[in-house]
N, C-alpha and C positions, 0 to 999 in steps of 0.2 A: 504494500500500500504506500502510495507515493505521500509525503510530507507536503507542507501549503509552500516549502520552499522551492519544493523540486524546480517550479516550473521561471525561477528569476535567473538572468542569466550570472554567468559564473563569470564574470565581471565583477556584479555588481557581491555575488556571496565573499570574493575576493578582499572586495571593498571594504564590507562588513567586517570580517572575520578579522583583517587586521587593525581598524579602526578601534573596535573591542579590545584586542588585545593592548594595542597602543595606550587606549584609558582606564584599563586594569591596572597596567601595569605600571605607568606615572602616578595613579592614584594612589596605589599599594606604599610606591616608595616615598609619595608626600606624606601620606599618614605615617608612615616607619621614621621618615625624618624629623617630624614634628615631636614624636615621642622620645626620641634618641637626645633633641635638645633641649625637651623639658626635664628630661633624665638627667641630662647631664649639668644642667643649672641647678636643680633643685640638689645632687649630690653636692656640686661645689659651694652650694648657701648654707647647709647644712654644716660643711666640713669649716667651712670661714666662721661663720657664728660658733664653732663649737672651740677654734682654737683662739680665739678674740676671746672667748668666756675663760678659757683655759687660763691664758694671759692677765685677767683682771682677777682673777680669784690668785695669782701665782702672786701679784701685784699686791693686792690686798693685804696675802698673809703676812708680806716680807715687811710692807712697812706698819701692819698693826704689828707683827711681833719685834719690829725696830723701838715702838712708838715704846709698847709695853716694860721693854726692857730700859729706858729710858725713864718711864713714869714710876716704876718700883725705884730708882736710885733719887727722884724728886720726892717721891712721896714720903722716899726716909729720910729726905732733911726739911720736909713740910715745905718745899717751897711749889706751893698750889700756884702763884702767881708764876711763875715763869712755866709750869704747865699749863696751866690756858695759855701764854701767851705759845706755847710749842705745837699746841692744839691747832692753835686758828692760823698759826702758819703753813700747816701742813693743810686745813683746807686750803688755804691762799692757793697752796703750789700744786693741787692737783681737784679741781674741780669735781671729780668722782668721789670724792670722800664727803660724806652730807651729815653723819650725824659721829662727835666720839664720846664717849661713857666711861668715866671712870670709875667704878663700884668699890667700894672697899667692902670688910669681911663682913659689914653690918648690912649689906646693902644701900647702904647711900651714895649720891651721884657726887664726890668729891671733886669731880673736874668734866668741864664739855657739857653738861645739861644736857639736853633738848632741842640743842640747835641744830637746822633753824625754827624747826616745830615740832610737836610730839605727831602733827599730823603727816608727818611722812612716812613712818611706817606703820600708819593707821591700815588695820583692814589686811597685812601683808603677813601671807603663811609659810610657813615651809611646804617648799614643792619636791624636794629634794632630802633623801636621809641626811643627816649632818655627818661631817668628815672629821673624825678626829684624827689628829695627827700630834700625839705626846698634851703639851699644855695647849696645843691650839685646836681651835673645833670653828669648822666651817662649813655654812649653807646658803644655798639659795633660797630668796625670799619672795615673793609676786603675789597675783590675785590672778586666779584661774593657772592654765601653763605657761604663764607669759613670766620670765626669769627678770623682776626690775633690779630687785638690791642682793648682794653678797654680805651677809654679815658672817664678823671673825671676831671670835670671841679668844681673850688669852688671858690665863690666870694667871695672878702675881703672887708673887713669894717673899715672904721675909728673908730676913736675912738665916733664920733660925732653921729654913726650908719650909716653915708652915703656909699654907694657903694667906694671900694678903690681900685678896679682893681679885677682881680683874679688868680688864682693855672690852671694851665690846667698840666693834667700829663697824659702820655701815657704810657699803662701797655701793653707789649706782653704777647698772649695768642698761639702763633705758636706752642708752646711746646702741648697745648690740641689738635688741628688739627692734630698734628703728630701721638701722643699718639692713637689718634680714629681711625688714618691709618694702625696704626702698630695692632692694638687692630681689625679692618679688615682683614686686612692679615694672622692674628692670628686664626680668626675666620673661615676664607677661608681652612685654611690646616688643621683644626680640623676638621671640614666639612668634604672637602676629603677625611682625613684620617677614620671618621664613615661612608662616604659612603662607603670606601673600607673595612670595615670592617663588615658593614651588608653584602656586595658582598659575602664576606669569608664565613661567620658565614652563611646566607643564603644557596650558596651553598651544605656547609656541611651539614646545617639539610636538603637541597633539598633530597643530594644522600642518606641521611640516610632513608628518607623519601622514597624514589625507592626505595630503596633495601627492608625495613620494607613492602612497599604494593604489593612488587612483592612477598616475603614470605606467607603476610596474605592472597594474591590472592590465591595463591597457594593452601594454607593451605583451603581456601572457598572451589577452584573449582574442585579437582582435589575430594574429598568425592561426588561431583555433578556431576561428568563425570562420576564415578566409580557407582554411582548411576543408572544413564542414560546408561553405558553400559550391568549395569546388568536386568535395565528393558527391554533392547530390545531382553536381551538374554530370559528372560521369554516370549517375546512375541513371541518367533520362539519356545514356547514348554519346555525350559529350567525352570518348575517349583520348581526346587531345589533349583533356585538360591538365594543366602541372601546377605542381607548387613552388611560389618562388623558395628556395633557401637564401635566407639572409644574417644564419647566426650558424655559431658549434655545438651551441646548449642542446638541450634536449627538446625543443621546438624544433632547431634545425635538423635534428636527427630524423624527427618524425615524417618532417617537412622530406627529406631525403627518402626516407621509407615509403612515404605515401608514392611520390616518383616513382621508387621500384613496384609500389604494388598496381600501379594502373598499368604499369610497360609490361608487367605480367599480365596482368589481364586480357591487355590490346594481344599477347603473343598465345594466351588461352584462347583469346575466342579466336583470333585466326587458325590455331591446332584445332578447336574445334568444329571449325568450319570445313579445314581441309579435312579432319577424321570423318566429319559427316559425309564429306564427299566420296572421300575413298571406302567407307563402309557401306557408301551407295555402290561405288563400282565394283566390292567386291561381292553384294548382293547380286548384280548382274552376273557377276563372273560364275557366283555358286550356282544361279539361272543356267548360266550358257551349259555349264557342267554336269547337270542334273539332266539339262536333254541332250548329253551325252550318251549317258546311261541309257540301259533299256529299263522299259517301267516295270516298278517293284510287286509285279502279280504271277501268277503261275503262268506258263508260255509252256503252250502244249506241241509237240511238231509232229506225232503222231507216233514218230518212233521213239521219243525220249519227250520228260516233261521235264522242266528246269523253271528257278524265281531262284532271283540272284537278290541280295542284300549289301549297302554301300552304306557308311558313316564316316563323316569328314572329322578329322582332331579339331580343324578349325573351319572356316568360313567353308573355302574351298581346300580340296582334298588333291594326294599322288596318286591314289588310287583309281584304276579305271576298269573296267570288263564288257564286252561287247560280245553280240553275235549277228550272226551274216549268211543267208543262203548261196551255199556252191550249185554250180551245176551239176546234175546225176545225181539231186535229191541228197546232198551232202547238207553239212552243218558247221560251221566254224566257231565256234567260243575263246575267245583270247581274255587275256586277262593280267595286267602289271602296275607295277605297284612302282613310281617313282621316288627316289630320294627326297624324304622330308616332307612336308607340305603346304600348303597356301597359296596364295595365287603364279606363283612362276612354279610348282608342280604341276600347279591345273593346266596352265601354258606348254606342258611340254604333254600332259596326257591328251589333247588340243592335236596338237601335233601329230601325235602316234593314229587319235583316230583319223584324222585327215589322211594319214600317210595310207593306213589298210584301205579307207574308201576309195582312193585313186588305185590304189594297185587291185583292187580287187575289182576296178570298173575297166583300168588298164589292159589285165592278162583276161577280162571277160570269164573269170572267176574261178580259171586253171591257178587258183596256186595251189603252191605246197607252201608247206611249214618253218620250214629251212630257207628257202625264200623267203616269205614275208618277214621273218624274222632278219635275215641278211639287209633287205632295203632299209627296215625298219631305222636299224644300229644306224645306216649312214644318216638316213635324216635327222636322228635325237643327236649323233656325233656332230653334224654339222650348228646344228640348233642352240644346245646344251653347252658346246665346245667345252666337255667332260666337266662342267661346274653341276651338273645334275646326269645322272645315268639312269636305267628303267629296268628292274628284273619283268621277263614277260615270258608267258606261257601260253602258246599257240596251241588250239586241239582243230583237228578236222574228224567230223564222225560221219561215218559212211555205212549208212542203212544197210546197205546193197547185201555192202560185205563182212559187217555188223565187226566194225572194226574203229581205232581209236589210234588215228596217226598223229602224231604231235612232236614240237619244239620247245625248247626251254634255253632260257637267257638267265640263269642266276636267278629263279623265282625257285619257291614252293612248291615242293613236290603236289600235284593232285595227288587226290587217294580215289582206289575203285575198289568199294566194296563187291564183293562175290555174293549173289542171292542165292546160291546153292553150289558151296565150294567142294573142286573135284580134286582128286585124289593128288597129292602131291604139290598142290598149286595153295598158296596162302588165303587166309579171310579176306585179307586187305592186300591190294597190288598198288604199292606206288608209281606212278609214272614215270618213272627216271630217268634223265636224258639232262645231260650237263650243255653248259656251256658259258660264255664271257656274258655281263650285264650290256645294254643295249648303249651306244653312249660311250663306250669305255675304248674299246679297241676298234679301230677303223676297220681293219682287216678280219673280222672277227668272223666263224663260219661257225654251221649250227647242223645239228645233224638231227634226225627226224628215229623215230622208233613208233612201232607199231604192235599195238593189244588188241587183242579179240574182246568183246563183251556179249552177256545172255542178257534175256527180259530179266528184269528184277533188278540187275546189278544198281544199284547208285555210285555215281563217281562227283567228288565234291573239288572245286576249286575253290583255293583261298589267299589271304596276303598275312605274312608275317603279325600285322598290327590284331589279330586274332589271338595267337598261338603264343605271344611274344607278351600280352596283355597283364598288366600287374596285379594282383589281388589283392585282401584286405593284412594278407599275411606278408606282403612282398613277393611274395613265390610269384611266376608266368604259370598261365593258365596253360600252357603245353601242348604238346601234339600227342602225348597218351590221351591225357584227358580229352582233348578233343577228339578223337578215333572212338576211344568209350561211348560219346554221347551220341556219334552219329550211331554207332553199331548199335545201341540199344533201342533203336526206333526204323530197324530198317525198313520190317512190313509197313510202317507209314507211308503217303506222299511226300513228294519233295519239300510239296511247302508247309507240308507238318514238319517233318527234319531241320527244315532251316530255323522254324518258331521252337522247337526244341532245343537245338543249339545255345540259338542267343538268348533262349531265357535262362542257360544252362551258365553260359558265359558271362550274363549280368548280375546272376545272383554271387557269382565268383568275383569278380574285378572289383577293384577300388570303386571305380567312377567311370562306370558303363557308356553315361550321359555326356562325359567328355574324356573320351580316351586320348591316351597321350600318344598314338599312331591310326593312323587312318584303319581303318576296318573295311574289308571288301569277303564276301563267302556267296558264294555260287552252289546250289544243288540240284543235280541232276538225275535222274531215274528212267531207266529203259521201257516201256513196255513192250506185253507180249507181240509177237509179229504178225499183221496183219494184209494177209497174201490178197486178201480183196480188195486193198487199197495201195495202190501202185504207187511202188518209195517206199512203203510205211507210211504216207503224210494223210495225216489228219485232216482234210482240206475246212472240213466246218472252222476249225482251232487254230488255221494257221496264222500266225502273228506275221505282222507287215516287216521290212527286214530293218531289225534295231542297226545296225551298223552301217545304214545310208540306201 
């Protein structure tokens, strides 16, 4: 859920956030200033008034216990007169001395009275425990906590050592009270006067502070708008559009980044444009290739019924199979499997069937096996110029003489299974007939062999990308197992055998749906021979001729 901020721009949150901070944080240290120097005046008024008091009572003692020691040697020759007059000199010479007493043992005021009135220490207490120190005893004397007079009292001694009365002297300290008020007040407008001048100083670094984050705002956002405007203009189409760089900060990186990510895109969508293309042409290509192939249905010829099966690894496939009617009610089935695949396999399987429709329209449809295979090699040699070569295997089957002449270029053996194997002779007869890959050797010859076959027998053509095929175990799907699964289905039709196979096959392999080699499987089955029907050919069934 979006905040009522979300939607301001980040300029202005900019603005904000450091402006805030700005008067947090002046404020913070005006109030910490202002306390720091009340701290520090009221500790120094406190320490001044305390050693000033310290001073007047050190004052006090030294010359009441001068005064005393002085009034004990007058008072033992009685001369009272020259103590008053010792008295009032010593207020003359220090204005803080306001009242002096001279008591004798009986309590009477033998010298100093009163003066200058009994009302001066009217009303005045101890604030203070008194301090005795031997004969002298001294305290502070006020109304409330306010410290006016220091009295020091000292006791006199006869000559005898007995008690002889004593000194009491009152010392004003008004003058420190005052002092610590003015020394307040002092401190009060100094105060003010720093707080008014943090106010000042604060302010000024405030605005300078707004003006400096409204700049730097600026300077951030307005590279980010200019950013932001230019990517919406690329996304309406406008792939021209750049950023300027005009810094190394991290704007200008961005700035720099956004460059490479639009010249990526301009070079996406052109790869995407050319991939579309080329995924168009090679849909045509897998088109042109697929009606290469004869169609994937059962193809009856009277004397054999055959449906052949093809899957490309990719688009288009190397694998290819065809068939062709000869003269004298014969049958041609070829079948090769080029190196690798995609569109320049498809391009040379292109070839190869171009190459059998001419030659098979050329000799008017006298070939042999050995032959077609001989032209073949030069055309893929010349084509390929050996960057791609082609295993291929030629059959011609001939009703007549119920016979299975063929050639081989480095393909896969056919297998012919036996529907009722005779004495000496295997289940299974491989085709076997060697020779060089198509493509490979210019001068390359190819030699032909010839097998008999009965009604029943099946004989299957296939391409490595079957037999070779990976399972979930790793293991190849193999040519036992393969041989296994045709044999166990032979009284089927062909095109039950082939749907056996490959479900045989898909439930084995990794990834049936995309094999890692092209897949091509061909199966064929004899029937029995029908003397009524000239050839053996099925004429209701006969398929139009797949190889041109």
């Amino acid at each position: 859920m979006r905040g009522p901020l979300s939607h301001l721009p980040i300029r202005v949150k900019l603005m904000a956030t450091t402006i805030a901070l700005l008067v947090f944080t002046i404020g913070l240290y005006g109030v910490m200033n202002v306390q720091d120097l009340r701290r520090l005046h009221d500790e120094g008024r406190v320490e001044q008034a305390e050693m000033l008091q310290q001073g007047a009572m050190a004052d006090a003692q030294n010359v009441t216990g001068a005064l005393a020691a002085t009034t004990a040697i007058l008072l033992s020759s009685t001369s009272y007169a020259d103590l008053e007059a010792l008295i009032a000199e010593l207020r003359r010479a220090d204005p803080r001395l306001v009242r002096v007493s001279v008591i004798d043992v009986d309590g009477r005021a033998v010298a100093g009275g009163l003066v200058p009135s009994a009302s001066a220490a009217a009303g005045l207490v101890s604030i203070t425990p008194p301090q005795l120190n031997g004969r002298v005893k001294t305290e502070l004397l006020g109304q409330g906590e306010r410290a006016d007079f220091i009295r020091v009292t000292v006791t006199l001694q006869t000559a005898g050592g007995a008690p002889g009365g004593h000194v009491e002297a009152l010392w004003s300290v008004a003058h420190i009270a005052d002092r610590s008020e003015a020394l307040t007040g002092l401190v009060e407008q100094r105060k003010a006067k720093s707080l008014l001048n943090s106010v000042i100083v604060g302010t000024l670094v405030i605005m300078l502070g707004v003006v400096l984050s409204i700049l730097q705002s600026l300077r951030i956002s307005k590279p980010i708008r200019d950013l932001s405007e230019r990517v919406e203009r690329i996304a309406h189409g406008q792939l021209k559009e750049r950023a300027p760089v005009v810094s190394n900060d991290e704007i200008g990186v961005l700035a720099r980044n956004f460059n490479d990510m639009a010249e990526r895109i301009g070079v996406l969508l052109k790869d995407t444009k050319e991939k579309a293309t080329l995924e168009k042409e090679l849909e045509v290509a897998r088109v042109i290739q697929e009606s290469l192939l004869p169609p994937p249905r059962l193809i009856d010829k009277g004397f054999i019924q055959f449906q052949g099966f093809f899957k490309a690894a990719s688009i288009c496939g190397g694998d290819w199979w065809s068939f062709a009617d000869l003269p004298g009610d014969k049958l041609l089935i070829v079948i090769g499997d080029v190196t690798g695949h995609g569109v320049s396999s498809a391009m040379i399987t292109a070839a190869a069937k171009s190459c059998c429709d001419t030659l098979r329209h050329v000799t008017e449809g006298e070939l042999t096996c050995s032959f077609l295979l001989e032209e073949l090699n030069k055309t893929i040699y010349e084509a390929a110029h050996r960057k791609f070569v082609m295993t291929f295997f030629a059959t011609i089957i001939d009703p007549r003489a119920r016979t299975l002449t063929f050639s081989n270029a480095g393909h896969n053996f056919p297998l012919l299974f036996r529907a009722s194997k005779q004495e000496g002779e295997p289940a299974i007869v491989p085709l076997v007939t060697r020779g060089n890959r198509l493509g490979d050797v210019v001068e390359s010859r190819f030699l032909e062999r010839t097998v008999p076959f009965e009604s029943g027998d099946v004989v299957v053509w296939y391409t490595d990308g079957l037999t070779e095929g990976l399972g979930k175990t790793g293991e190849e799907y193999g040519e036992k197992r393969f041989r296994r699964s045709v044999q166990a289905v032979l009284d089927l039709g062909p095109d039950a055998i082939l749907e056996t196979v490959l479900r045989d096959a898909e439930a084995y392999f990794q990834d049936f749906t995309h094999p890692e080699d092209d897949i091509t499987l061909v199966v064929g089955k004899f029937s029995p021979s029908r003397p009524s029907q000239a050839g053996y050919r099925d004429q209701r069934t006969t398929e139009p001729n797949a190889a041109g």
